[in-house]
C-alpha positions in Angstrom: 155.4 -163.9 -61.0 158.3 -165.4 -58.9 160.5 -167.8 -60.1 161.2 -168.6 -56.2 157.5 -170.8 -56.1 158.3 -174.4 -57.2 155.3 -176.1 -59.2 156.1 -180.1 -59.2 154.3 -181.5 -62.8 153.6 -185.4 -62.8 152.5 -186.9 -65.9 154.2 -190.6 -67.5 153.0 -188.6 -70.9 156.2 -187.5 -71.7 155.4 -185.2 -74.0 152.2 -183.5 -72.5 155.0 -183.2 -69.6 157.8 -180.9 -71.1 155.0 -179.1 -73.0 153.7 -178.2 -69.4 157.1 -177.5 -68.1 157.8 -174.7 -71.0 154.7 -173.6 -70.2 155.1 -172.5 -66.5 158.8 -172.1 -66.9 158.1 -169.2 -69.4 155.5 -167.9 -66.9 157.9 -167.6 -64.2 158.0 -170.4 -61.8 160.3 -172.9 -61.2 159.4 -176.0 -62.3 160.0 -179.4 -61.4 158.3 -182.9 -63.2 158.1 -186.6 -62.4 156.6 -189.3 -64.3 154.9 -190.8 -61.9 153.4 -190.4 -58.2 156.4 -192.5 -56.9 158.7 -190.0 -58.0 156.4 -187.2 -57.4 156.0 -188.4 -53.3 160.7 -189.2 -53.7 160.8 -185.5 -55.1 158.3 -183.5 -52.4 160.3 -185.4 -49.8 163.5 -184.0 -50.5 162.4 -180.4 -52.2 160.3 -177.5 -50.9 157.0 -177.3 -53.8 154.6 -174.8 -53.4 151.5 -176.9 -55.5 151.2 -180.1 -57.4 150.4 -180.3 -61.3 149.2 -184.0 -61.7 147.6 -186.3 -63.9 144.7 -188.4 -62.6 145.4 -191.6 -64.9 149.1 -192.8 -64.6 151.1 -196.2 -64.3 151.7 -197.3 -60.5 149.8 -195.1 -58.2 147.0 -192.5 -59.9 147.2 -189.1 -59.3 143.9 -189.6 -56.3 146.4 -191.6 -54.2 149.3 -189.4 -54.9 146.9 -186.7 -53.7 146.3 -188.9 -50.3 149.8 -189.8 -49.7 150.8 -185.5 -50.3 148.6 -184.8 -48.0 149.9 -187.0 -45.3 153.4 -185.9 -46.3 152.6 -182.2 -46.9 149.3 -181.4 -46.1 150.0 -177.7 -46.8 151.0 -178.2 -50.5 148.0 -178.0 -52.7 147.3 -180.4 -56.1 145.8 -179.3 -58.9 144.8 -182.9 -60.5 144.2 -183.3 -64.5 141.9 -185.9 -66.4 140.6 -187.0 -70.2 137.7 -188.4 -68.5 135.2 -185.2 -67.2 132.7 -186.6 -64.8 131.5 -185.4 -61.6 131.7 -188.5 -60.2 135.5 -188.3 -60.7 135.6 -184.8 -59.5 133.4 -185.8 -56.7 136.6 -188.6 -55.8 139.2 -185.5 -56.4 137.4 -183.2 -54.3 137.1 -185.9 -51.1 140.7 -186.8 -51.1 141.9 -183.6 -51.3 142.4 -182.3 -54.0 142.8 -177.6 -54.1 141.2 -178.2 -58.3 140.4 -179.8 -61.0 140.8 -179.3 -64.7 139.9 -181.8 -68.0 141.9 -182.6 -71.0 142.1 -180.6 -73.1 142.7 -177.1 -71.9 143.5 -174.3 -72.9 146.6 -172.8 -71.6 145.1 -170.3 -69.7 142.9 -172.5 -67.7 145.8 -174.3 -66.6 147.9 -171.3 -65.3 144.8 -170.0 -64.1 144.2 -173.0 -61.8 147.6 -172.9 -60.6 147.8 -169.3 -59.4 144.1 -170.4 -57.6 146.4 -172.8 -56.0 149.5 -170.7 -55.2 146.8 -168.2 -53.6 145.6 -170.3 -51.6 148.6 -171.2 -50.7 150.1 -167.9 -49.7 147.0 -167.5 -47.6 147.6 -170.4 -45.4 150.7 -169.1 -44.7 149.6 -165.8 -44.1 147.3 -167.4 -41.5 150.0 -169.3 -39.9 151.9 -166.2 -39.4 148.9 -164.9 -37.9 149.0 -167.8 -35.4 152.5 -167.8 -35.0 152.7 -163.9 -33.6 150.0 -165.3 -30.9 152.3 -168.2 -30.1 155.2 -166.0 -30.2 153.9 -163.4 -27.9 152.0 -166.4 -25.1 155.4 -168.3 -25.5 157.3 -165.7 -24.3 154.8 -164.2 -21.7 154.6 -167.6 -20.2 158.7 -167.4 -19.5 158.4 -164.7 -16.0 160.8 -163.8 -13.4 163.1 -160.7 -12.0 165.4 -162.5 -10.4 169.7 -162.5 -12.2 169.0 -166.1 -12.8 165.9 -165.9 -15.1 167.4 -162.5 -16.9 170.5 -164.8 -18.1 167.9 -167.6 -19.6 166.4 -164.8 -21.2 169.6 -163.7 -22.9 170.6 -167.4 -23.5 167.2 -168.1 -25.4 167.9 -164.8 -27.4 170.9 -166.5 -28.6 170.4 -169.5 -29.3 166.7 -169.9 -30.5 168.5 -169.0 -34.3 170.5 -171.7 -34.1 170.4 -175.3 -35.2 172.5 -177.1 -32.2 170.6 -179.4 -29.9 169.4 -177.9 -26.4 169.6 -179.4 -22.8 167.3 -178.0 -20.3 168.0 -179.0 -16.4 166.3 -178.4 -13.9 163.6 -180.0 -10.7 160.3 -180.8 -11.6 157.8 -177.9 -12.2 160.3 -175.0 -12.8 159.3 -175.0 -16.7 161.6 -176.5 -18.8 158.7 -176.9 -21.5 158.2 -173.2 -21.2 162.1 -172.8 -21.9 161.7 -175.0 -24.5 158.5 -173.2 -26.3 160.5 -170.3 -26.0 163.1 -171.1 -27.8 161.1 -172.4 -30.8 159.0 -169.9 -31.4 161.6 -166.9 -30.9 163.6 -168.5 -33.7 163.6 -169.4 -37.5 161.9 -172.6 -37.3 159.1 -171.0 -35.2 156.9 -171.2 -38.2 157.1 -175.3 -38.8 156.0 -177.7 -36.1 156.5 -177.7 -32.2 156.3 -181.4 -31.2 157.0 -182.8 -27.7 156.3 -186.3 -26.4 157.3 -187.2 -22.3 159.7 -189.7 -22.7 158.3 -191.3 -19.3 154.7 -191.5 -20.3 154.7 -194.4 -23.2 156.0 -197.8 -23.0 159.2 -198.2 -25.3 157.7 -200.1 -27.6 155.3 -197.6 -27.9 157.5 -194.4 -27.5 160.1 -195.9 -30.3 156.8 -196.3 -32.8 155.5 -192.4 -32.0 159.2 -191.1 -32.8 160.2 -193.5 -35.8 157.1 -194.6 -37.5 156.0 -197.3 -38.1 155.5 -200.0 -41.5 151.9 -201.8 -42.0 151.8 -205.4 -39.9 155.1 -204.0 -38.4 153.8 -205.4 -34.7 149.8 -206.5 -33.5 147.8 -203.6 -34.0 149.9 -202.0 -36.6 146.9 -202.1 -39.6 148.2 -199.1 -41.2 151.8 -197.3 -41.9 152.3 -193.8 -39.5 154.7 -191.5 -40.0 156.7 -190.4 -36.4 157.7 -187.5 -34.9 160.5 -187.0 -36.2 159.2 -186.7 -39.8 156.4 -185.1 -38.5 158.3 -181.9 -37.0 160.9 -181.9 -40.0 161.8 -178.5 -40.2 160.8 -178.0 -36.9 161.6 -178.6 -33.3 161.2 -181.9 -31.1 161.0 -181.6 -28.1 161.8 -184.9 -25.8 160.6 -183.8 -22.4 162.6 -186.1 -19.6 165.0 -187.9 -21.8 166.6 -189.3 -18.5 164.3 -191.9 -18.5 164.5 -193.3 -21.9 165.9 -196.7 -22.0 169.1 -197.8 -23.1 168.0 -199.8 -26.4 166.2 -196.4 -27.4 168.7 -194.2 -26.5 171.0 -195.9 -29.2 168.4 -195.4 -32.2 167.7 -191.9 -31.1 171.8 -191.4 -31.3 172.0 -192.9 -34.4 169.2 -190.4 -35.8 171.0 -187.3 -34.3 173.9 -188.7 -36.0 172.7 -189.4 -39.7 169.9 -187.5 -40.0 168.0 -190.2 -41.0 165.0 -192.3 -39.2 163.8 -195.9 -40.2 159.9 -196.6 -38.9 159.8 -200.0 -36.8 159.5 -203.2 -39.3 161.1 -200.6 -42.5 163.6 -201.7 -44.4 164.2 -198.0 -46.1 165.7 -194.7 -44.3 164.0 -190.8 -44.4 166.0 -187.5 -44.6 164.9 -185.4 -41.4 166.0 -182.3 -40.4 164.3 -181.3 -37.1 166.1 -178.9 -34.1 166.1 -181.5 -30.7 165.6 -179.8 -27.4 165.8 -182.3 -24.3 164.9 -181.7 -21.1 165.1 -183.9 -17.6 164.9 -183.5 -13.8 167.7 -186.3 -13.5 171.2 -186.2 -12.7 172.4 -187.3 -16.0 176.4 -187.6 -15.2 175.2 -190.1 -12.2 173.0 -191.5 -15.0 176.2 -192.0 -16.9 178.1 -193.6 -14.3 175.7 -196.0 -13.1 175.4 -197.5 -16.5 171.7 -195.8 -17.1 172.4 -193.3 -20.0 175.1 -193.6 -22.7 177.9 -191.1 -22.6 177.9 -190.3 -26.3 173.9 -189.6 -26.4 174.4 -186.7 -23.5 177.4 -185.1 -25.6 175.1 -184.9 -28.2 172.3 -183.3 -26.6 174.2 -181.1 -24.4 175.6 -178.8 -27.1 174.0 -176.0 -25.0 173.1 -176.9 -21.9 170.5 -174.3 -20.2 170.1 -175.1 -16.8 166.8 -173.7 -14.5 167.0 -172.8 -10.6 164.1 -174.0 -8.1 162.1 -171.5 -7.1 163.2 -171.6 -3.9 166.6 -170.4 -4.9 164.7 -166.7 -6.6 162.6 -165.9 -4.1 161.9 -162.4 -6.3 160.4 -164.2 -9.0 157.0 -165.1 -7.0 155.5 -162.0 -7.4 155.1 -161.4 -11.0 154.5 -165.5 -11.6 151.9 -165.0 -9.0 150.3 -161.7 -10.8 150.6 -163.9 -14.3 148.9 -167.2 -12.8 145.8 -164.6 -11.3 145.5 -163.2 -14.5 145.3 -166.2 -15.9 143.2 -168.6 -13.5 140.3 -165.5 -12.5 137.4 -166.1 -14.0 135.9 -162.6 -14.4 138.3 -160.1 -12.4 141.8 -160.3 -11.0 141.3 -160.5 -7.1 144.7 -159.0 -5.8 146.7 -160.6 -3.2 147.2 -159.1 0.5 150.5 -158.3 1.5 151.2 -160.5 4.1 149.8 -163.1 2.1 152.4 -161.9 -0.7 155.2 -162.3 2.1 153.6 -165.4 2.9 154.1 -167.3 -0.9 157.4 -165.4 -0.7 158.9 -167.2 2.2 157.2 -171.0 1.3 160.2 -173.2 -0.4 157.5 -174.7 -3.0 158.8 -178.1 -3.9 156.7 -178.1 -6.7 158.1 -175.0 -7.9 156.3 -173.2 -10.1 153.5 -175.5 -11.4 152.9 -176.0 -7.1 152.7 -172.4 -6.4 149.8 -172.1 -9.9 147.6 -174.7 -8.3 147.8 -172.8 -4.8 147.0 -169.5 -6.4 144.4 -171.4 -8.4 143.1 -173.3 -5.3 142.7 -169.7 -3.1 141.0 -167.8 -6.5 138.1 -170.8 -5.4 138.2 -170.3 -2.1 138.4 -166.8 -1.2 135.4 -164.9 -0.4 136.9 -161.2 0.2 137.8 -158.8 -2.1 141.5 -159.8 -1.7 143.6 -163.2 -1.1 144.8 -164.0 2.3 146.8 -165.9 3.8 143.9 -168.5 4.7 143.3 -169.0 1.2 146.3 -169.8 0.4 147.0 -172.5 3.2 146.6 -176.4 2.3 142.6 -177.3 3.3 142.0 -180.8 4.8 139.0 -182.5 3.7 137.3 -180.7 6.8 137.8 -177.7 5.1 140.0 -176.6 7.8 143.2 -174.7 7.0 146.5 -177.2 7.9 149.2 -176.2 10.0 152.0 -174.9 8.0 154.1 -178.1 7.7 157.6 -176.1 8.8 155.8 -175.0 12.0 154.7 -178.1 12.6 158.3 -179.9 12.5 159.5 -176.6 14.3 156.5 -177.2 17.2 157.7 -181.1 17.4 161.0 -180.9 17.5 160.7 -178.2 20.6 158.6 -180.3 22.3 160.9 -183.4 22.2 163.8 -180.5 23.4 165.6 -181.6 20.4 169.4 -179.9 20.1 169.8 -177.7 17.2 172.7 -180.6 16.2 169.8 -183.4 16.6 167.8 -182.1 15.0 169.6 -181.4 12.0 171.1 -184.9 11.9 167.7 -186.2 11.8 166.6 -183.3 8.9 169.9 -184.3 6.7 168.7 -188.5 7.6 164.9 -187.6 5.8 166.0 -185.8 2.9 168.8 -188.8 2.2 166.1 -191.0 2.3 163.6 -189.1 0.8 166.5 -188.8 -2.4 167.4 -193.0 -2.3 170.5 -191.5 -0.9 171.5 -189.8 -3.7 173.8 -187.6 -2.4 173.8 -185.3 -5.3 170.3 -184.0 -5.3 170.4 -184.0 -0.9 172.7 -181.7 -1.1 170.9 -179.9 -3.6 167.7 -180.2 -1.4 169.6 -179.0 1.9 171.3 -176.4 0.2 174.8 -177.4 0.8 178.0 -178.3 -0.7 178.3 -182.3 -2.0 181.5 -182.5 0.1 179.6 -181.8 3.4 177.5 -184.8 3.2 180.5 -186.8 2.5 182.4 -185.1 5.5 179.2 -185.7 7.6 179.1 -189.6 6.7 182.8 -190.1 7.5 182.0 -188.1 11.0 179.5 -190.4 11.6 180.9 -193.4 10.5 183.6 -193.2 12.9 181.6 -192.1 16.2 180.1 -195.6 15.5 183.4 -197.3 15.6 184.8 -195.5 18.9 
């Protein structure tokens, strides 16, 4: 046997204890004891153990509620519980809170080692299992992440590089371009791909609410708090966390979560003790996060620690050559019995929209025309917008093109009155109009002083 599988023996009979502990020492594994479930839950938190050895009758908590609280700490570890008392009625009790086996006192060496390699077995086959799983997630994950273009080819080297490595990830980029994708990715291409992926939008919950999922909480902590819970960030310890548009988390939060990043340590909401957590964070957000910082709205020292390796994502509309395969991937995966190809017009057609949406716009639209079309391919019909007539809608360009004609707009006209929308389509956020409008910052500002001064003179 290996002496690398750790068997944790819990016993307050001292010397039934280091009898045990010779025992499984001389058979090979390494051993470690407690002498009762408080120390037993204190130990598993800290250590790596591979199965339980416990008694069932002990001072404190008995070895039924150490199984309960092991299996919300480390439901993969199994426990092999011992009693005096044989009953089925307390096997029964074993059985239903968890407990892998059960053996009485006394017993024979033999049945106790046997029981334990039962245990290590079963073990090694859950994990065989998850590896399973994990090549499937592995292989989706990184199927999922498509494109052609020079921009998506250096993500794909960046996530070779970095998914080994422990340092916090920022992912930029507009709404719908995949940063979750990115952020799978990354996980599962790396050495914590076989412990927990966990994300939580930091723009869905309430604070109150969003501080509880990622902290914990104690019992009678707030109203509505009948029971303890455990948080994210214990829950993916080992793993990854990922805290999908962090831009919006509020100031009061964004401190705790700093103070985490910096200690390593989370406190539940209403605790009075700290947990050892070791988890991987990738962030991602849609906002401007150095405005953020200026305007007072998110703290300096939090996006230094996040942005250890920043791994921004262009819109769509800036790789025009990755429609095609994310097109072919989102037919694949949205036909129902047989991939319907699309024309070739229609093809130039997606190819030449801008797709605000990005990539989550152009799936629905590929969905939406896999419904509609009746031919043997996709046109460009299909893929058009549909009013609740059912009748395609003018492409919106052409019909902006067709107005501004008939008003015998100037080209200058009408490009002042294009450059007005998108600022006040962005709050007149300069940054992300110019990002819009595809131009340099410094225009816009050049353009407002212009302006500014033909209404003085």
């Amino acid at each position: 046997m290996s002496g690398t599988r750790e068997l944790l023996i819990v016993d307050d009979d001292e010397v039934l204890r280091r009898m045990l502990c010779d025992l499984f020492e001389e058979a090979g594994y390494g051993v470690r004891d407690a002498p009762s479930a408080e120390a037993a839950l204190a130990q598993a938190r800290e250590h790596e153990i591979d199965a339980v050895l416990s008694d069932v009758n002990m001072d404190g908590k008995s070895g039924i509620e150490l199984v309960g609280e092991l299996r919300r700490l480390r439901p993969e570890t199994p426990v092999v519980l011992m009693t005096a008392f044989a009953s089925v009625r307390s096997a029964v009790e074993a059985m239903r809170a968890g407990a892998h086996d059960y053996i009485t006192k006394p017993f024979e060496n033999e049945v106790a080692l046997l029981a334990i390699e039962r245990a290590m077995e079963h073990r090694a086959l859950e994990e065989e299992n998850r590896r399973l799983r994990l090549a499937v997630d592995r292989t989706r994950a990184m199927g999922d992440l498509i494109g052609e273009s020079a921009a998506m080819r250096e993500i794909f080297a960046l996530v070779r590089k970095i998914s080994h490595s422990r340092a916090s990830v920022l992912i930029t980029g507009e709404s719908g371009t995949g940063k979750d994708v990115v952020a799978r990715t990354i996980h599962f291409h790396g050495a914590r791909a076989a412990k927990p992926f966990l994300p939580i939008n930091c723009t869905a919950l309430p604070e109150g609410l969003l501080e509880s999922e990622l902290f914990g909480h104690v019992r009678g902590a707030f109203t509505g708090a009948h029971a303890a819970k455990r948080g994210l960030f214990e829950k993916a310890t080992g793993g990854t966390l990922f805290l999908d548009e962090i831009g919006d988390m509020g100031l009061p939060l964004q401190g705790k979560l700093l103070r985490v990043l910096q200690d390593g340590e989370v406190r539940p909401v209403g605790g009075t003790h700290t947990t050892k957590v070791d988890v991987r964070i990738i962030a991602a957000t849609n906002r401007d996060l150095a405005e953020a910082i200026d305007e007072g709205r998110f703290r300096e020292d939090l996006f230094y620690r996040l942005n250890v390796i920043p791994v921004s994502i262009p819109p769509l509309r800036e790789r025009p050559e990755d429609i095609p395969p994310l097109v072919e991937a989102f037919l694949s995966k949205h036909a129902a019995d047989r991939v319907k190809p699309v024309s070739e017009d229609a093809m130039a057609w997606l190819t030449a929209q801008t797709w605000r949406g990005n990539a989550r716009e152009l799936e629905n639209a590929i969905e939406r025309a896999l419904v509609l079309s009746e031919g043997d391919e996709i046109g460009i019909e299909d893929l058009r917008a549909r009013d609740a007539r059912g009748t395609p809608e003018v492409d919106p360009a052409e019909r902006l093109l067709a107005s501004a004609a008939d008003s015998s707009l100037s080209l200058a006209q009408l490009e002042d009155r294009y450059i007005d929308e998108v600022m006040r389509r962005t709050g007149g956020n300069k940054v992300q109009a110019a990002a819009v409008l595809g131009i340099d910052r410094k225009t816009l500002y050049r353009r407002a002083e212009r302006r500014a001064r033909e209404q003085e003179s």
